[in-house]
Each structure stands twice: as C-alpha cells, then as structure tokens.
C-alpha positions as CSV (number, residue, x, y, z in Angstrom):
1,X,17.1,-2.9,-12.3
2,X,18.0,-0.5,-14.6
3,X,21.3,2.2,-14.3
4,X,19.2,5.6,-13.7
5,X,21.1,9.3,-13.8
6,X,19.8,9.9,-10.4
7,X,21.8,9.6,-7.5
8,X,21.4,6.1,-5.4
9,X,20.7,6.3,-1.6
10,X,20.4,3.7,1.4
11,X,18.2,1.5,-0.5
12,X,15.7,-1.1,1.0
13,X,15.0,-4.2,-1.2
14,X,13.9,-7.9,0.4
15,X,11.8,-10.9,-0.8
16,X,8.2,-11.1,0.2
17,X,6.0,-13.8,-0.9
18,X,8.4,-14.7,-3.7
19,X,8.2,-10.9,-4.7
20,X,11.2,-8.5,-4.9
21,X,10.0,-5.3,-2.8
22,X,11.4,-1.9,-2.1
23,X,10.9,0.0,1.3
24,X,9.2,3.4,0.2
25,X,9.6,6.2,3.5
26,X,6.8,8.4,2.2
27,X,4.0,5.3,2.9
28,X,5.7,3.7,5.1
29,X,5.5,0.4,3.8
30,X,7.1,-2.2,1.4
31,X,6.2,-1.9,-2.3
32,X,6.4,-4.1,-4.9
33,X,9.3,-3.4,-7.2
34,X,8.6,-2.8,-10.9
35,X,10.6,-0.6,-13.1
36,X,8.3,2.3,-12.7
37,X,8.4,1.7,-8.9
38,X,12.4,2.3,-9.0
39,X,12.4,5.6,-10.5
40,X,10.1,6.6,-8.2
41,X,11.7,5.7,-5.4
42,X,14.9,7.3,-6.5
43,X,12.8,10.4,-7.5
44,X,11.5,10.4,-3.5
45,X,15.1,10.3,-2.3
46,X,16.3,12.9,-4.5
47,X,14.0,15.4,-4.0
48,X,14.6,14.7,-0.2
49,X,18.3,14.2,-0.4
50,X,19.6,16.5,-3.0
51,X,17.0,19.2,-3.4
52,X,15.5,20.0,0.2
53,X,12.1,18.9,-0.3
54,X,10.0,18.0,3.0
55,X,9.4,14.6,3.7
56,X,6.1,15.4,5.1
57,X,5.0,17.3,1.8
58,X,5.3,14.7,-0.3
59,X,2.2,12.5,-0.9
60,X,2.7,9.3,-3.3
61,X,0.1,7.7,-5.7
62,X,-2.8,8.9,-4.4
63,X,-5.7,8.9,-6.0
64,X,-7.8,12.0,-7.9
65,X,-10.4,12.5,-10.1
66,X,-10.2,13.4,-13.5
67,X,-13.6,14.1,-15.1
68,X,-15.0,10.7,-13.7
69,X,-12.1,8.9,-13.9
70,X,-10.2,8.2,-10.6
71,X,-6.5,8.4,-11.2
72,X,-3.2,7.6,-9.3
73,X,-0.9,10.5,-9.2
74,X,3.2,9.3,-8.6
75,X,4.4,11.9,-6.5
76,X,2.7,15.1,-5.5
77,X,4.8,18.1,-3.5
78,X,2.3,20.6,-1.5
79,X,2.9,23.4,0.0
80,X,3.2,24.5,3.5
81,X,-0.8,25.4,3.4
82,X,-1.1,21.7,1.9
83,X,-2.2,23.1,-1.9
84,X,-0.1,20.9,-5.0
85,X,3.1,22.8,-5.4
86,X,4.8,19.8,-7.7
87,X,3.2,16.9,-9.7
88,X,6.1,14.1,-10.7
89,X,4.9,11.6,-13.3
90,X,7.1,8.6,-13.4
91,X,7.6,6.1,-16.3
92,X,9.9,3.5,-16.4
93,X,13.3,3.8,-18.0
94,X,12.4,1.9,-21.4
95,X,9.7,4.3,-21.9
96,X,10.6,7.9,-23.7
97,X,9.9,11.0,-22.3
98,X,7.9,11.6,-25.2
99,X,4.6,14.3,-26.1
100,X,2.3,11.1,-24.8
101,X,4.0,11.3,-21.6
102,X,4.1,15.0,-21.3
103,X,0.0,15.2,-22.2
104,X,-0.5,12.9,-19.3
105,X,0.9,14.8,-16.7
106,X,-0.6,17.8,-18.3
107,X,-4.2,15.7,-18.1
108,X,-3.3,15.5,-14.6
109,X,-2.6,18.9,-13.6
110,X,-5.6,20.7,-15.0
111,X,-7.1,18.9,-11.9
112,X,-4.7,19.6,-9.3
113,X,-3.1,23.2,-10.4
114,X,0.6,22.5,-9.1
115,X,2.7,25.2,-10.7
116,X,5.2,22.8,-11.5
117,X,5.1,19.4,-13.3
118,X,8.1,16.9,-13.6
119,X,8.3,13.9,-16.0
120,X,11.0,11.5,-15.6
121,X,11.9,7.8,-16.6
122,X,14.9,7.8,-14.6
123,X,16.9,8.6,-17.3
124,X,15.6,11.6,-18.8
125,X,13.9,14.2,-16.6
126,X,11.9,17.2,-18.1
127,X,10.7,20.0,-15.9
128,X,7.9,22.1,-16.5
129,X,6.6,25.5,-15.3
130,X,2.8,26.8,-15.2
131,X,1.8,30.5,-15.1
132,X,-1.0,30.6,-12.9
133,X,-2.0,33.4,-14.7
134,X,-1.8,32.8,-18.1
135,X,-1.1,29.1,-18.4
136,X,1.8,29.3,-20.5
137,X,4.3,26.6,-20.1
138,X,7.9,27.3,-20.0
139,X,10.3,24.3,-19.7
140,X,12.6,24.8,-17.2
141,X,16.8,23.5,-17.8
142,X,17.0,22.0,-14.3
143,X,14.2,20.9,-11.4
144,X,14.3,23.9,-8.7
145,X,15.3,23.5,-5.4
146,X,12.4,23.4,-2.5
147,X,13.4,27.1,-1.1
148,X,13.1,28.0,-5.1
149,X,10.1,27.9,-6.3
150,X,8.6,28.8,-2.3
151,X,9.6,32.6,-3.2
C-alpha cells in the first residue's frame, strides 16, 4: 500500500479467502483492503490517536439519502447529542484532492449539516468549515482537535 503523511498505528492486516483485509475498530470487523480502505483506516486511527476524537462518535460508511439516492458516507464524527459534527470523505492516494472531490463531500453535507467537512487521500488533507448561519466556507490550515471545535 501506499506511503501516506499520516501517522501509522498497530495495524491489523491477514488473508481471508485469498483477500488481503484490514481490522477496522469502529465496525468491528475485517474489511477488505483497497487503497481507499487504507486511508481510511489511518484517518480512524488518527483522529482517535492524535486528535482526541471518541471512538464511540465515530460512525463509518453508513448509508444516507441524498435526494433519492442512498449514499455511503466514509467517516462521520457526532456530537455528544449524536447530531453530525464532522463528515471525512476519503479517496485514495492516486486520486487529487481536486474541486470534484471537494463538491462531493459538499453534496453530502447539505444532507447531514456537520459544521465541519474533511477531504483526504492520505496524502493531502483539506479541511473545511460551515457557518451554520450563513453557509460560508472558510478552509481551515489544520483539522481541529475534538475539544476544539466542541466550544
């Protein structure tokens, strides 16, 4: 797999039915490992590991509407009242952080209303802020800690 600019952690890779999996401690379960899969999993750790983010607020892929399209989100962060406090679109680390990218995660958030929206391949992260009030975006120059953007 590809050399990412996070940091590594204790990771948890086997062979299952001639497929290379990754242990993911959010769903509790093997996964199978693609290059999009590996930055998220190193996204999970560091938010956990190295930017105090609760375990048990973080919800992976799951699924939301969009109009009447049901989409898969990578990584939400809630709140402690359980409302979307991050949204963390993952691409792999071949694919730019480019405006396609950013409208995607955009896309996604007019749904879910997290304040805060992170794309990252890995490589490149880019870190976005929403006023509630008048949904301006203001790009941020590094991803907050948890007890940061809870004030």
């Amino acid at each position: 797999m590809d050399k990412l600019s996070l940091p590594t952690f204790n990771i948890n890779i086997k062979e299952s039915a001639g497929k290379t999996v990754i242990f993911d401690i959010i769903r509790k379960k093997y996964i199978v490992l693609t290059p999009e899969e590996w930055v998220r999993q190193h996204f999970i750790h560091y938010l956990i590991d190295h930017l105090g983010y609760s375990r048990a607020l973080i919800g992976v892929e799951q699924g939301m509407r969009y109009n009447a399209l049901l989409k898969r989100t990578d990584i939400i962060v809630f709140d402690r009242t359980g409302a979307p406090l991050v949204l963390v679109e993952c691409k792999e680390p071949a694919h730019r952080l480019n405006q396609k990218a950013m409208a995607q995660a955009m896309m996604y958030n007019k749904t879910l209303k997290a304040p805060y929206i992170i794309v990252s391949n890995g490589i490149d992260h880019s870190c976005m802020h929403v006023n509630p009030v008048d949904k301006k975006v203001d790009f941020l120059n590094t991803i907050p800690r948890f007890e940061e953007i809870l004030k």
